[in-house]
C-alpha angles and dihedrals in degrees: 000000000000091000091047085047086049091047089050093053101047080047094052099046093072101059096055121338098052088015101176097223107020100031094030101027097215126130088039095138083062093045100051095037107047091030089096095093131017093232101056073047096066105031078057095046099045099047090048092048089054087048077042103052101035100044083049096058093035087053097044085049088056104033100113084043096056110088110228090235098064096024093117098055091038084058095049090046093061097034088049081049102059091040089060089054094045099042080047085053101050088044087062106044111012113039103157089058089047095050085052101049095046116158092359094064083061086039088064085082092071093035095144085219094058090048100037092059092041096048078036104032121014105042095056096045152086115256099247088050099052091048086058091045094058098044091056097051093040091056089043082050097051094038087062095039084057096041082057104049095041089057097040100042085041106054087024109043095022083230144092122210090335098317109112127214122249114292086249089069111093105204110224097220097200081085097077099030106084088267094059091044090051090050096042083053096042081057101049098048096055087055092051091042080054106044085051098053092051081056098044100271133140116239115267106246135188102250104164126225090339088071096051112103088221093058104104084047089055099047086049105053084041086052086050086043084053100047 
């Protein structure tokens, strides 16, 4: 009971309370970017939650193997891995996503969300608790990535997934030009910071690099450039 009630908790973090992109504010470049339509959302969502989910559990595998030393190209190299598969997946069936997602589906290999669980998550952690992990954050991903999109198509394109709205809707295009997608994001992190103080939790804050769970691996490999 107290393991099911563990595995709960590292799921549920990542919908509202650890929240990857409006609690941790990490993987911002995709959300802004792919956020125009729900479709390029999902397609998005869904292809960095299976990287997430199956460089988590391989890492995790091969956690006590790794040496510490290596362990953050090691880590690109699997995640890069599973992306490969995943973009060569999408070309083939799945074109039109692909041709939506462009530079950002390969991008997905250096999403700060994907590294920073593994370097936080995954490679502290048992197997069955990473994949969990990832799942969690990959559906609080996704959920955000869709918020977004519904907000933004939907003021900015008058339209959801194709169906447009009644002739009598005047679409406000700024929503799904970067100003639009800043100010949709604004909105919904203020929701989320909301929504996590009424259960306890701190407000999410822009903190730089500092924030960044990759940011004692980055000092040290500038400290090893400098020597």
């Amino acid at each position: 009971m107290a393991e099911k009630k563990s595995l709960f908790k590292e799921f549920s973090k990542g919908l509202v309370t650890e929240n990857p992109v409006l609690r941790l504010v990490l993987g911002t470049c995709p959300t802004l970017a792919v956020t125009t339509s729900v479709e390029s959302a999902l397609g998005m969502g869904l292809a960095a939650s299976i990287v997430l989910i199956c460089s988590n559990i391989v890492i995790s595998a091969l956690r006590k193997i790794i040496p510490s030393k290596v362990r953050i190209p090691a880590y690109i190299v699997i995640i890069a891995s599973f992306v490969t598969i995943v973009q060569m997946l999408v070309k083939a069936f799945l074109p039109q996503i692909d041709e939506q997602l462009g530079v950002y589906l390969p991008l997905i290999v250096v999403n700060c969300i994907i590294l920073g669980r593994a370097e936080a998550f995954a490679g502290k952690n048992r197997v069955l608790a990473s994949a969990v992990d990832g799942v969690g954050m990959g559906v609080g991903f996704t959920a955000a990535l869709l918020l977004m999109s519904i907000v933004r198509e939907a003021l900015g394109a008058g339209s959801i997934m194709g169906i447009s709205f009644p002739a009598g809707f005047t679409p406000m295009t700024i929503f799904i030009l970067p100003p639009g997608g800043f100010f949709v994001f604004g909105i919904l992190m203020a929701c989320a910071n909301k929504l996590a103080e009424s259960r306890g939790k701190p407000k999410a804050e822009l903190k730089g690099c500092e924030g960044c769970p990759m940011a004692m691996s980055c000092s040290i490999i500038d400290e090893m450039e400098d020597a």
